[in-house]
C-alpha positions in Angstrom: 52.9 10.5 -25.7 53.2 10.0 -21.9 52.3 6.9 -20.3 48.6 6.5 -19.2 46.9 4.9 -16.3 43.6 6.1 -15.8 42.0 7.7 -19.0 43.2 11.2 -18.7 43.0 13.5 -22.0 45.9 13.6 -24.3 46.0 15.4 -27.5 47.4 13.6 -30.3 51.0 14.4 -31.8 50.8 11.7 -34.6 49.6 8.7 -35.6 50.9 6.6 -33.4 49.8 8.4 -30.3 46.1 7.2 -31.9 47.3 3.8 -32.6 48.5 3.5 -28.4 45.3 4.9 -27.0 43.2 2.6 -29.7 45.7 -0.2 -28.5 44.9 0.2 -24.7 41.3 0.0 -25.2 41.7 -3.1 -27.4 44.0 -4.8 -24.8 41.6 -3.8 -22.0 39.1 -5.3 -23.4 38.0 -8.7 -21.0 40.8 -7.6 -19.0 41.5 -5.6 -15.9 42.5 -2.1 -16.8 45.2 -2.6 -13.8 46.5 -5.7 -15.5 47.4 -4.1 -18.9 48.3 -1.2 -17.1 50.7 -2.8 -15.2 52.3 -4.6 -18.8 52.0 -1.5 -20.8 55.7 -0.5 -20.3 56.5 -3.0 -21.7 54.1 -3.8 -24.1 54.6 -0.9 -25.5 58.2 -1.8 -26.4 57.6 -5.0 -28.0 55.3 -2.5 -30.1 58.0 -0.5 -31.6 56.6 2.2 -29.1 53.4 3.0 -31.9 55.4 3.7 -34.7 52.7 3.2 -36.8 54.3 2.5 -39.7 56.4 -0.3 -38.0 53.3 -1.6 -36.2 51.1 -1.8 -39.8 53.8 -4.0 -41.6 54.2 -7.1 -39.2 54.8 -9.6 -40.5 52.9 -13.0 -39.8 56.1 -13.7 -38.4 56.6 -10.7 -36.1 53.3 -11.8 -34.6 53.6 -15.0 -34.0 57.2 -13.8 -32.1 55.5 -11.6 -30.3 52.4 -13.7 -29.1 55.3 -15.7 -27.5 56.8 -12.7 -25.6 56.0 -12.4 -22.0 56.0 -8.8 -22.3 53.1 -8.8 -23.8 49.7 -10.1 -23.5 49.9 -12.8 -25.6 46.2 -12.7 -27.3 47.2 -13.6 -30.4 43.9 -12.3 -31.9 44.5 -8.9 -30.4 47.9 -8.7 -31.6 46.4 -9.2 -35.1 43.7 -6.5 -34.2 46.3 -3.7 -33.4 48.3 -4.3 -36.2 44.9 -4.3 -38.7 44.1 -1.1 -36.6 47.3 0.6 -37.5 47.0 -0.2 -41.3 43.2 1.7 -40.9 44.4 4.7 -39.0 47.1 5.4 -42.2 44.6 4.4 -44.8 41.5 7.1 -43.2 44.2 9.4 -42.4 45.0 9.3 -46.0 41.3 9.5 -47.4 40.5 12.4 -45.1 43.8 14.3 -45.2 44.3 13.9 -41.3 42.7 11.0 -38.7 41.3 13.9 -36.6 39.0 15.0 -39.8 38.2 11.2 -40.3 37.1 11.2 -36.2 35.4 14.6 -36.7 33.3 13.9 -40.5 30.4 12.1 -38.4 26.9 14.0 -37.5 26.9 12.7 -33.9 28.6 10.5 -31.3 26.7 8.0 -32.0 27.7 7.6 -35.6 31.2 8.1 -35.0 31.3 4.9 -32.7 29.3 2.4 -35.7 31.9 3.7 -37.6 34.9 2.7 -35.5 33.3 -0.3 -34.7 33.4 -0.9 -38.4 36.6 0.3 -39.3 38.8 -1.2 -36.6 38.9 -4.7 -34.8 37.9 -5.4 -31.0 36.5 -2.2 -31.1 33.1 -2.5 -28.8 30.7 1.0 -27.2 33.2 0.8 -24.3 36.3 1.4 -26.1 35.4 3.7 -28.2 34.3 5.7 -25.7 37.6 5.5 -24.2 39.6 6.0 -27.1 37.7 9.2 -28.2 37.4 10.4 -24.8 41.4 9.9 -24.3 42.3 11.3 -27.5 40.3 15.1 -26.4 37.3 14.4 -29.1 34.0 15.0 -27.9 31.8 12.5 -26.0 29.0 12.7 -23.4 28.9 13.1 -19.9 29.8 10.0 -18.5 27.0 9.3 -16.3 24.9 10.0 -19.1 26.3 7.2 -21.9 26.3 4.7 -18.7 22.8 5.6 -17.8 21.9 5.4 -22.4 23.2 2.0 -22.0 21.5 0.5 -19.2 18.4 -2.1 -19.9 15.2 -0.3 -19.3 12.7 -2.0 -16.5 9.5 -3.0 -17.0 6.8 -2.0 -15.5 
């Protein structure tokens, strides 16, 4: 999968295209979106560039090395989270036959994002947006979600 910047829509060749775009939303989250942008090169990299098979077996080890590597941001807890992430993305593609059924067996937007929150770690509304929206499933209007999500005044 190309690099990305801004969230433009990529359909998914494997797993580990999945795994990247969950990753970016994960990283981005408390962050600026410049600031990981800026690192993913790299980032990606010390990743094993998604393979998802290589990213799901880390090793307590492997993590620990890599919160110490400057080419990454060095969230240790997010490091955990993506490789967690990547061991959910094989498992639901294996219950469901295919990750895109497992995105697609929910009634509504709605319940698709409890369920990722659920499934995967540092996972919030805003990222999941993202991360479906990126990987060409189908989400709301923008403008719409934002305006779902704002507090409602009183009168």
């Amino acid at each position: 999968m190309a690099q990305m910047s801004a969230p433009d829509q990529q359909i998914p060749q494997s797993l580990g295209d999945y795994l990247e775009v969950m990753s970016k939303a994960v990283f981005q989250t408390g962050i600026s979106w410049r600031v990981v942008d800026s690192k993913w090169p790299e980032l990606r990299e010390a990743l094993r560039g998604f393979d998802i098979d290589a990213v799901a077996t880390l090793s307590e080890a492997d993590l620990e090395e890599l919160a110490q590597d400057t080419r990454v941001i060095r969230n240790r807890r997010k490091l955990a989270a993506i490789v967690h992430n990547a061991q959910r993305i094989i498992d639901l593609d294996d219950e469901h036959g295919d990750f895109q059924t497992y995105l697609r067996s929910h009634a509504s937007f709605d319940e698709t994002v409890v369920d990722l929150r659920a499934q995967f770690k540092f996972l919030g509304e805003t990222g999941c947006y993202f991360f479906l929206y990126v990987v060409g499933e189908e989400v709301p209007p923008h403008d719409e979600w934002m305006r779902a999500r704002q507090p409602r005044r009183r009168r």
